[in-house]
C-alpha positions as CSV (number, residue, x, y, z in Angstrom):
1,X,-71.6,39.4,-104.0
2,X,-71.2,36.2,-101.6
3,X,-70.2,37.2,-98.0
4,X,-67.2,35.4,-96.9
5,X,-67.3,32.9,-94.4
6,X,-65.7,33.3,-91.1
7,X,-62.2,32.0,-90.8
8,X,-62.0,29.6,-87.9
9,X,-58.3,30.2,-86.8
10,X,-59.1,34.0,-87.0
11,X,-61.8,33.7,-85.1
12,X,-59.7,31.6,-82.7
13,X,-57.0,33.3,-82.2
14,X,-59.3,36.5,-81.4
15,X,-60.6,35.0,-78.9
16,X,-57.4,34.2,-77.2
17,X,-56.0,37.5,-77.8
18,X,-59.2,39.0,-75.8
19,X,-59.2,36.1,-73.0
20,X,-55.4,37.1,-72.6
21,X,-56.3,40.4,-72.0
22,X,-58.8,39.9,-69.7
23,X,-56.2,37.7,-68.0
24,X,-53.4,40.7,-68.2
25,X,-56.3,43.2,-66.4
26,X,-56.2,40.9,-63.3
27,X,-52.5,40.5,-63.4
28,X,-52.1,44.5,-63.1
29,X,-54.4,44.4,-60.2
30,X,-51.5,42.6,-58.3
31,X,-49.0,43.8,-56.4
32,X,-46.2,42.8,-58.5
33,X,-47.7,45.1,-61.3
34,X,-48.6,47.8,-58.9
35,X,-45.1,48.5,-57.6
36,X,-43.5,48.7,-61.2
37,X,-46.4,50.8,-62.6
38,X,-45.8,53.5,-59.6
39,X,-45.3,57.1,-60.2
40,X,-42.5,56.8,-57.6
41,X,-41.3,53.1,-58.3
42,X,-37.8,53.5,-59.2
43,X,-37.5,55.7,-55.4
44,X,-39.5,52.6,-53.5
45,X,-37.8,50.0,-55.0
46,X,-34.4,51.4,-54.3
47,X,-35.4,51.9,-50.6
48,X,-36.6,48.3,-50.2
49,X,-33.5,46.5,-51.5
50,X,-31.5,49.4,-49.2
51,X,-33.4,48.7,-46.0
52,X,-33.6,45.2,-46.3
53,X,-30.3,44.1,-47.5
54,X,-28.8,40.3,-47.3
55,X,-29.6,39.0,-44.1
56,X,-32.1,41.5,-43.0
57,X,-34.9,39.6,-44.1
58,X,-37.2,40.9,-41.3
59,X,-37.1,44.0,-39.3
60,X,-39.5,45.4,-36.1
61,X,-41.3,48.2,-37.0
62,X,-39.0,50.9,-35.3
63,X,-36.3,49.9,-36.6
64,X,-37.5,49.5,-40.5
65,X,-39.4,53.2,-40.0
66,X,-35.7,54.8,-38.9
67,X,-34.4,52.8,-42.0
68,X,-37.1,54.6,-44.4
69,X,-36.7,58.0,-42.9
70,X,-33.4,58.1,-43.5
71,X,-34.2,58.0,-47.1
72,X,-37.4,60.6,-46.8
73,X,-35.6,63.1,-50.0
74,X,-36.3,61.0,-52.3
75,X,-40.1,60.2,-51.9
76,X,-40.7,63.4,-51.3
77,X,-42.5,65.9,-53.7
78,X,-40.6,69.3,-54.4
79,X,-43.8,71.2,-54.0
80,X,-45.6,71.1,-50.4
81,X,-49.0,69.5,-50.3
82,X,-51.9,71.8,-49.7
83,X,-52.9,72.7,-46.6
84,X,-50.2,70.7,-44.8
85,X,-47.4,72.7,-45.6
86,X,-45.1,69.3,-45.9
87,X,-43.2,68.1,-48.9
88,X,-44.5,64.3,-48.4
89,X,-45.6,61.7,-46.0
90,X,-43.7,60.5,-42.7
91,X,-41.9,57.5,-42.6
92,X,-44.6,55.5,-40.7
93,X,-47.0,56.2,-43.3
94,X,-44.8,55.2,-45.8
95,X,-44.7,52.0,-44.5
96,X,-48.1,51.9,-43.5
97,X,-49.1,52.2,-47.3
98,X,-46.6,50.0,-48.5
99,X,-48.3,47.7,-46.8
100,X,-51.7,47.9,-47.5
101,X,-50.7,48.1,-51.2
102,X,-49.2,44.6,-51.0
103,X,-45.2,45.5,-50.9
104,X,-44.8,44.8,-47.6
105,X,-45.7,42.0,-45.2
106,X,-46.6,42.6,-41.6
107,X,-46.0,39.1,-39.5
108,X,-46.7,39.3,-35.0
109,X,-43.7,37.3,-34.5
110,X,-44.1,35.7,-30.7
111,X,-40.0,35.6,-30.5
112,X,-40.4,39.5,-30.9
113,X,-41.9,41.8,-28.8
114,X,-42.6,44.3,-31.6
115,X,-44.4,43.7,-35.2
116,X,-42.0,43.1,-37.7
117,X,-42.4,43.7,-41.5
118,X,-40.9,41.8,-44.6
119,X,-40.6,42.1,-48.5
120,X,-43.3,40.5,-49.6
121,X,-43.1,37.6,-52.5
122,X,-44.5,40.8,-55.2
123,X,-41.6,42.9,-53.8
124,X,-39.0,39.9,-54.2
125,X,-40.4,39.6,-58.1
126,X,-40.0,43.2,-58.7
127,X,-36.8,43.6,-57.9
128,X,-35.2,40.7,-59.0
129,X,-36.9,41.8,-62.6
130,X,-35.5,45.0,-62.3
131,X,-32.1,43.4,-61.3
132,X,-32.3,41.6,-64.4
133,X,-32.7,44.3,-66.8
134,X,-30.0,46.1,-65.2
135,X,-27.8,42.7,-65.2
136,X,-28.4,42.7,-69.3
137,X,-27.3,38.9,-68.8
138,X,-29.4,37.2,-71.4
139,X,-30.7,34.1,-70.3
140,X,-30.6,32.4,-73.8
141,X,-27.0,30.7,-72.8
142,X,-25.2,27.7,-73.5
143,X,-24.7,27.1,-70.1
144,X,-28.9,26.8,-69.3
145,X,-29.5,24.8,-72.7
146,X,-27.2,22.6,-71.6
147,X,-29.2,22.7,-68.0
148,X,-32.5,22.2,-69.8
149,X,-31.3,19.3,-72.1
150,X,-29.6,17.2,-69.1
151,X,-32.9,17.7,-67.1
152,X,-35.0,15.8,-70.2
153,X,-32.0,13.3,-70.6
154,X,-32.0,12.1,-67.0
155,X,-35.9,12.4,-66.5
156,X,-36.0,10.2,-70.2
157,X,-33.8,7.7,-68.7
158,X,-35.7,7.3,-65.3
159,X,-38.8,7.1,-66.8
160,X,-38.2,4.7,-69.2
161,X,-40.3,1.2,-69.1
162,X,-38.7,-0.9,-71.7
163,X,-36.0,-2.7,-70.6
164,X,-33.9,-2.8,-73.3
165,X,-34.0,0.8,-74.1
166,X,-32.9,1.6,-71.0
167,X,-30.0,-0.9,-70.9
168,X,-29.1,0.2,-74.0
169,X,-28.9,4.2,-72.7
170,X,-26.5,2.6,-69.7
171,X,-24.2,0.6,-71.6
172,X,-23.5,3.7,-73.6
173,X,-23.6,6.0,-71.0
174,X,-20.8,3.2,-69.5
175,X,-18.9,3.2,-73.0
176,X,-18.7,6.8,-72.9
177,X,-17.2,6.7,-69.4
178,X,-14.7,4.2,-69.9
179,X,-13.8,6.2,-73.1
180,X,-13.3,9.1,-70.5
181,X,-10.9,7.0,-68.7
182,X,-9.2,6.3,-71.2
183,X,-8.3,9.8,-72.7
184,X,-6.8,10.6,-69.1
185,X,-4.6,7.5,-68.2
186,X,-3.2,8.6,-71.9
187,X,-2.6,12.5,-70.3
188,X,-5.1,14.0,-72.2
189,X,-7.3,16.8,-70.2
190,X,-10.2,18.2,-72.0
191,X,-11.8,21.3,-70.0
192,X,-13.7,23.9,-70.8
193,X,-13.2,27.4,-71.3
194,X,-13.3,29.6,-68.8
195,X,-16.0,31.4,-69.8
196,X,-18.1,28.5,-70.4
197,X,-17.6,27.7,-67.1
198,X,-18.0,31.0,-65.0
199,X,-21.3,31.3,-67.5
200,X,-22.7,28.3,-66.0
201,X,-21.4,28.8,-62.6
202,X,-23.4,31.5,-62.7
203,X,-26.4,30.3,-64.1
204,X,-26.3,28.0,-61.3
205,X,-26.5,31.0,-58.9
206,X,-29.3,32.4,-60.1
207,X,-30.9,29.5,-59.5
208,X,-30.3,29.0,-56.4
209,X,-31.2,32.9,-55.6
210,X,-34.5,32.4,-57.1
211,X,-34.7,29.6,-54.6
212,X,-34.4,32.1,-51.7
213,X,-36.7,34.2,-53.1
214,X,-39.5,31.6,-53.5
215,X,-40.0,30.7,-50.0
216,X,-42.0,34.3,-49.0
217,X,-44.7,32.6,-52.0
218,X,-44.5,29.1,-50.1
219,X,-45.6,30.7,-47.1
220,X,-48.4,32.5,-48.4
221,X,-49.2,29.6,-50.5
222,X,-49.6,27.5,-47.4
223,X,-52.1,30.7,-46.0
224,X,-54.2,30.4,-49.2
225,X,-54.7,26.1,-48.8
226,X,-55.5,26.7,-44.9
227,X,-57.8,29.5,-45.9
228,X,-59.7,27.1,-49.0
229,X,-59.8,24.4,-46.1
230,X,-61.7,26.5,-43.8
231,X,-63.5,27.4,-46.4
232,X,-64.4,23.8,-47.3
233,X,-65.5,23.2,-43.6
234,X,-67.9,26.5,-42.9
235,X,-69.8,25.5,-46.9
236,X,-72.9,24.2,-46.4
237,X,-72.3,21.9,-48.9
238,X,-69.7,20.2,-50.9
239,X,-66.7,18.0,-49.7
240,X,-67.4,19.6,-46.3
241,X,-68.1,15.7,-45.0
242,X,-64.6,14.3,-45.9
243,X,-62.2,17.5,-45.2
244,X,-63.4,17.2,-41.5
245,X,-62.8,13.4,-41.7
246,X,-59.2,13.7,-42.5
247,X,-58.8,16.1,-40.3
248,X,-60.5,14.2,-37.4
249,X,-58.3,11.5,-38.3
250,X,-55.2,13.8,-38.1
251,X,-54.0,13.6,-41.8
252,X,-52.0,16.6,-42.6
253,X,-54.1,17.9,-45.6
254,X,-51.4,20.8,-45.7
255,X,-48.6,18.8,-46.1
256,X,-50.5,16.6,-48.7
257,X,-51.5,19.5,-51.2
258,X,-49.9,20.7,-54.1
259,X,-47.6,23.1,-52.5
260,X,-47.2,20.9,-49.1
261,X,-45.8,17.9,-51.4
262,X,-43.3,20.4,-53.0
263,X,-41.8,22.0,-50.0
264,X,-41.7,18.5,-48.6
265,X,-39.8,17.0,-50.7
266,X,-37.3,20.2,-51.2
267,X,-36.7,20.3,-47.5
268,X,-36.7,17.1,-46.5
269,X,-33.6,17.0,-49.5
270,X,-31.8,20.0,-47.8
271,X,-31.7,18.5,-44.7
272,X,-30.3,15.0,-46.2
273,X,-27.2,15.1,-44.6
274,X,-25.4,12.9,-47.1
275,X,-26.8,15.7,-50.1
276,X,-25.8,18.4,-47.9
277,X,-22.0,16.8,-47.7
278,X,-22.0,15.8,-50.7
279,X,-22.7,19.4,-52.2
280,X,-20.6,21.3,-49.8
281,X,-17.8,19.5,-50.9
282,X,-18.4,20.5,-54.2
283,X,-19.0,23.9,-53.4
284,X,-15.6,24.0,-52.1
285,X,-14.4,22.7,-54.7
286,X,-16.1,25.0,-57.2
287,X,-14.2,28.0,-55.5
288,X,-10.6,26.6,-55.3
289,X,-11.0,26.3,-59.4
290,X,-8.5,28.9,-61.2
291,X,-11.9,30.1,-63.3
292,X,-13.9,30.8,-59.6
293,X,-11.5,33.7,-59.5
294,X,-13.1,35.6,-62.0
295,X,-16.3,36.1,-59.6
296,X,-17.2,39.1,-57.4
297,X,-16.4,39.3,-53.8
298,X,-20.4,38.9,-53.6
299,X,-20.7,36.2,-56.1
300,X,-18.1,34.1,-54.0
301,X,-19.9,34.8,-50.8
302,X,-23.4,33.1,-52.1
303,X,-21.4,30.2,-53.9
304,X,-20.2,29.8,-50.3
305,X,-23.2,30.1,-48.7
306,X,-25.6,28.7,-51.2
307,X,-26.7,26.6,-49.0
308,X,-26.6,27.6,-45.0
309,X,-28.3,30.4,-46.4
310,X,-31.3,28.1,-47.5
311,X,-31.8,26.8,-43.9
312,X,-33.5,29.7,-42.1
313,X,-36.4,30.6,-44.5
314,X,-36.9,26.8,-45.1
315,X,-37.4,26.5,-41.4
316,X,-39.1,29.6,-41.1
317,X,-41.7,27.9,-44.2
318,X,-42.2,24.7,-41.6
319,X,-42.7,26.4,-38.8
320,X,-45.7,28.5,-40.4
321,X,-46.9,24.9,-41.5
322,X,-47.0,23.0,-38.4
323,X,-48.3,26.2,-36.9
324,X,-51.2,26.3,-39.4
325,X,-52.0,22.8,-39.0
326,X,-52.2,22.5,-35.3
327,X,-54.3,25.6,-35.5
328,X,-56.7,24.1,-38.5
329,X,-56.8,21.2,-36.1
330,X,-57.6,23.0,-33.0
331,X,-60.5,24.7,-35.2
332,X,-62.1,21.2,-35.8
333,X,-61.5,19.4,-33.1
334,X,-63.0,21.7,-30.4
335,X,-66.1,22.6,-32.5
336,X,-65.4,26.3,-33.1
337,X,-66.5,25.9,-36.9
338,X,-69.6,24.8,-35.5
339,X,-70.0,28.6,-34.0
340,X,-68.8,29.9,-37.1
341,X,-71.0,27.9,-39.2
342,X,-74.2,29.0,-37.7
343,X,-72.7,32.8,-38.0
344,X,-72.2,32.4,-41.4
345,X,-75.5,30.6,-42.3
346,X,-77.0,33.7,-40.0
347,X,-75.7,36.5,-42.4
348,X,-76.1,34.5,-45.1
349,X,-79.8,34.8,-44.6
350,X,-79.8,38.3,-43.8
351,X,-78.1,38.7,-46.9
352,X,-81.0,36.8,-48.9
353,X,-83.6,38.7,-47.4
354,X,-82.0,41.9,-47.8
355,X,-81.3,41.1,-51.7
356,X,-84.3,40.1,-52.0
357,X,-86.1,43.7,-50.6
358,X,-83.7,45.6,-52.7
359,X,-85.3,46.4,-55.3
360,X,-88.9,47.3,-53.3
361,X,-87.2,48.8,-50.6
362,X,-86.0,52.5,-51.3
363,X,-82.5,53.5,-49.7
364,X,-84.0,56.4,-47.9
365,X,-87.3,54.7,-46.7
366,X,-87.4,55.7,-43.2
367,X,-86.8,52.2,-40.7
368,X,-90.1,51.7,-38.2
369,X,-87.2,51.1,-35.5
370,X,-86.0,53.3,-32.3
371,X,-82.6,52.4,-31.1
372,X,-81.6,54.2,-27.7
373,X,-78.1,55.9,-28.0
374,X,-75.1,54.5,-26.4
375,X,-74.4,55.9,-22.8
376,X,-70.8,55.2,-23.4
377,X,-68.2,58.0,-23.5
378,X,-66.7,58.3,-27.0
379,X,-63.1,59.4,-27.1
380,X,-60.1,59.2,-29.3
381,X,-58.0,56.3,-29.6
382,X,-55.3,57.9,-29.3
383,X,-55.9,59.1,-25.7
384,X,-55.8,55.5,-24.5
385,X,-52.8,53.9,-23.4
386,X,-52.0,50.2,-24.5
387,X,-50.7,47.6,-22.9
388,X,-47.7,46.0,-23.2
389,X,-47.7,42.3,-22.8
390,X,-44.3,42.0,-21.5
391,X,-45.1,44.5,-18.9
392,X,-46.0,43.0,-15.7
393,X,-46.7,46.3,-14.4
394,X,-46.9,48.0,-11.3
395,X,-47.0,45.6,-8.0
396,X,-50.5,45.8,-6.0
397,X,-49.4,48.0,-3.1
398,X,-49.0,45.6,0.2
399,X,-51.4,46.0,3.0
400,X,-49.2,45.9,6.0
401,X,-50.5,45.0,9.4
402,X,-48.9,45.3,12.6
403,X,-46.6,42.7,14.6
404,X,-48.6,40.6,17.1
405,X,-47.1,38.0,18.9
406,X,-48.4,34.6,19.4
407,X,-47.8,32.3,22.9
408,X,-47.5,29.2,23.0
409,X,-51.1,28.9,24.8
410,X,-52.4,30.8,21.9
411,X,-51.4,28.8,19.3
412,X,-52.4,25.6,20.5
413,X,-55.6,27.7,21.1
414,X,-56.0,28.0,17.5
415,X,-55.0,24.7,16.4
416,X,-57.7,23.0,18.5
417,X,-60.4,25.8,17.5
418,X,-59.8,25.8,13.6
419,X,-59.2,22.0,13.1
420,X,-55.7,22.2,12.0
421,X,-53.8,19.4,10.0
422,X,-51.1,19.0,12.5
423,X,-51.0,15.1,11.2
424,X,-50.0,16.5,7.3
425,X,-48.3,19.5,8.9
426,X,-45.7,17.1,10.8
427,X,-45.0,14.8,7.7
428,X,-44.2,17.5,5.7
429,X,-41.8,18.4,7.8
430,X,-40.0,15.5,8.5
431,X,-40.1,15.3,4.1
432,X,-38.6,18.3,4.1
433,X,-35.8,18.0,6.7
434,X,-35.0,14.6,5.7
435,X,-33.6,15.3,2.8
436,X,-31.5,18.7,3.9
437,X,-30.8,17.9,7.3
438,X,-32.6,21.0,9.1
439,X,-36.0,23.0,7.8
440,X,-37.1,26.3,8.4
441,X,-41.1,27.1,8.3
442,X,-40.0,28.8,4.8
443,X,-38.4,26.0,3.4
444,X,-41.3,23.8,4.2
445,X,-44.1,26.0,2.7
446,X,-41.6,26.6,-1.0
447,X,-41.7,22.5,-0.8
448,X,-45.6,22.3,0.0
449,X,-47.7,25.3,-0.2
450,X,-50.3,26.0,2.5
451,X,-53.4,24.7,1.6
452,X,-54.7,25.8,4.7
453,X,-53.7,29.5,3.9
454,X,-53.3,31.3,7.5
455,X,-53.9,28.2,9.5
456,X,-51.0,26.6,7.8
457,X,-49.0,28.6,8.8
458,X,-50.2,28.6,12.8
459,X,-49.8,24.9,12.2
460,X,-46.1,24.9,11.8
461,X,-46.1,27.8,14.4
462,X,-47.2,25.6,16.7
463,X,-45.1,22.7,15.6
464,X,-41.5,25.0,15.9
465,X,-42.6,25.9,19.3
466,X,-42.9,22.6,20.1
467,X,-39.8,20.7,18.3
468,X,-37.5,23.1,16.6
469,X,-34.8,25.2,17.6
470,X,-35.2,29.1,17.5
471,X,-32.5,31.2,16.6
472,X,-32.7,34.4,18.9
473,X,-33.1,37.8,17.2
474,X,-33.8,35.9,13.7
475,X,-36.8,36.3,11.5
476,X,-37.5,35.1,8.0
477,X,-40.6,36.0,5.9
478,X,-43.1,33.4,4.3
479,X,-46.2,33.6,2.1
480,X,-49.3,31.7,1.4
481,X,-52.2,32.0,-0.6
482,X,-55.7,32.1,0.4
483,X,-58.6,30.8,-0.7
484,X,-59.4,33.7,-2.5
485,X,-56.8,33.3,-4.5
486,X,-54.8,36.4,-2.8
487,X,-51.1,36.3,-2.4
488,X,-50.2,37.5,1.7
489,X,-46.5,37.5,3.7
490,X,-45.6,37.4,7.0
491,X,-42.7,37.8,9.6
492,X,-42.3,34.9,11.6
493,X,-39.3,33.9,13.6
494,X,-36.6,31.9,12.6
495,X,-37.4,28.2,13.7
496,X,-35.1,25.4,12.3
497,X,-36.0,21.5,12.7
498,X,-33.2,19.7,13.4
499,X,-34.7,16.3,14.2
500,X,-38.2,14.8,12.9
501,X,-41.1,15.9,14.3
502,X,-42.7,13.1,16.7
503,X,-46.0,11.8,14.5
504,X,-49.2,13.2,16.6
């Protein structure tokens, strides 16, 4: 009895079978798979597309928490958990795990003065797959065949390189036209149905959703190539050499990856503004055709909109690109991978050595080392208070000293003790009430602070005694700063120079 050989395609096709399993077990660790595969999916999901509706792409966290808590019932658990006495989690801790598990995405927004969260790209597939099963639109249509096939036509005809193939696709492409022209100068109007056409009016749309949804994944796209370039830069070896090159050099290697190229070229179309006319007029003429009718109020709103609406996130995807290359430029050019280079290299080694005394070492060998306990007093985080950054805070309370007043003897006292700029003093002045006629001591210091702190301010003193006009029962208040760099005020009289100050 002869054993029969191995089939090769059964083999073969084993094999793929196992390496697309293997493939399918890393797929479910995502987030995408996560969120469908929950116990309580069909609750989150519904809350999500509720909380974040059209045009609530983002939300701060206050306000996305009083969102979610109004929708508490139906997370909760009908039985109280033990030892707790609640029915399920608060709001924040909803969120909270929603976004450790990947279904939300937290972004510090400098515009905002509180955290705000977003779907993130494995929320935006989830739903729109559920949206599609409940849709039951099957995407086998005329309509997209009809998209496919015109894509291949046109990309056959611009990539042709024989010239008389492709002169011989325009002359019939022309013959058809003119045949066109023909038909209706003789009055006859072929259209399509109206279900042919409301089918691929709609195809259309979906399209151009599935646009919208696309940029969350450009954005992290963008993370994940700044993150490989960093990568590239702190590796002790590789293409380390020529990424920092380029980058010393200032080429964009953001913009000139895979993903960079691709979001290029799509926004530097929608902001074409011969496209963008071009397609807006179509758009409204799309929606004053009899079969346009037959759409939903909703339908007719992103028609309308297909295209303002693809603005803000486009703009929202540069932004986070020029921000990431300025900062991946920053990084290199003032020598902080250097610092972080040595770091790594450091636990890198400790790393080695500790691998490498693994297997000699036992876990719970004692360690011939004393370290002497921290003196600092442990508390709870929670009994700290944080700051807020907008805050200024509460003003340093004034020291306030009592009136003294100055002669004229005295000042000029002080000017000849503590070598006073009169010189600078008096063309400031004359500056200042050149150009608006009179000057008070206070205008003078807004237009040139006292370097001289205190004696600045006896300077000019000394000068209104001399050559301005007081005005009797009159004070004003002026500040300075001092050399060691605090802020002080005092109440002066009101002197006003009405004609230039004689040069000293």
């Amino acid at each position: 009895m002869t054993t029969p050989e191995p089939n090769r395609w059964t083999s073969h096709r084993a094999d793929a079978v196992v390496a697309r399993k293997e493939n399918y077990e890393q797929l479910r660790r995502l987030s995408t798979w996560r969120l469908l595969a929950a116990t309580k999916a069909p609750a989150v999901l519904a809350i999500l597309q509720s909380v974040f509706p059209a045009g609530d792409r983002r939300l701060p966290r206050s306000e996305l928490v009083a969102r979610v808590g109004t929708h508490l019932a139906l997370l909760h658990d009908d039985e109280p958990e033990p030892g707790t006495g609640r029915t399920g989690r608060t709001a924040p801790e909803y969120v909270d795990g929603w976004v450790r598990e990947g279904y939300l995405t937290r972004r510090d927004d400098p515009a905002q003065t509180e955290t705000t969260f977003e779907p993130s790209p494995a929320t935006i597939d989830a739903i729109q797959f559920i949206a599609s099963l409940e849709e039951h639109r099957p995407t086998t249509t005329q309509s997209r065949l009809q998209l496919v096939v015109q894509q291949f036509d046109r990309l056959a005809q611009e990539t042709e390189t024989d010239r008389d193939v492709r002169l011989a696709d325009l002359q019939r492409r022309r013959e058809r036209i003119e045949q066109e022209i023909r038909d209706l100068a003789e009055g006859e109007l072929m259209l399509p149905s109206a279900e042919a056409s409301l089918d691929r009016l709609r195809d259309v749309l979906q399209i151009a959703a599935d646009l919208s949804g696309d940029f969350l994944q450009y954005r992290e796209d963008l993370r994940a190539v700044d993150l490989h370039l960093r990568e590239q830069i702190l590796s002790p070896e590789g293409s380390r050499g020529e990424v920092l090159e380029q980058l010393l050099a200032g080429d964009d290697l953001l913009g000139q990856s895979s993903v960079g190229r691709t979001f290029t070229a799509f926004f530097r179309m929608l902001n074409d503004p011969v496209q963008t006319r071009t397609a807006q007029e179509l758009v409204d003429r799309l929606l004053s055709r009899d079969f346009a009718r037959a759409l939903s109020r909703e339908e007719r709103e992103r028609l309308a909109n297909v295209f303002s609406d693809l603005y803000e996130p486009a703009q929202e995807v540069l932004d986070v690109k020029t921000e990431l290359y300025r900062s991946l430029a920053r990084f290199v050019r003032s020598q902080d991978f250097r610092q972080h280079r040595v770091l790594l290299e450091a636990l890198q080694e400790a790393q080695g050595v500790a691998l490498a005394q693994k297997d000699e070492v036992s876990t719970r060998t004692p360690f011939p080392l004393e370290l002497d306990l921290s003196r600092v007093q442990m508390s709870s985080v929670a009994q700290h208070r944080l700051k807020d950054p907008t805050d200024p805070g509460a003003p340093a309370e004034a020291e306030v000293h009592d009136v003294t007043a100055l002669s004229v003897e005295v000042l000029e006292d002080l000017v000849r003790v503590n070598d006073i700029d009169i010189v600078g003093l008096t063309g400031r002045v004359n500056d200042v009430r050149g150009s608006a006629g009179q000057a008070s001591i206070g205008d003078v210091l807004r237009s040139h602070p006292a370097d001289q702190g205190l004696a600045s301010i006896i300077g000019l003193m000394f000068l209104a005694t001399q050559y301005a006009q007081e005005r009797e029962g009159s004070t004003e208040l002026v500040g300075w700063r001092e050399l060691d760099g605090r802020d002080y005020a005092a109440k002066v009289p009101a002197y006003y120079f009405l004609e230039d100050v004689p040069a000293q």
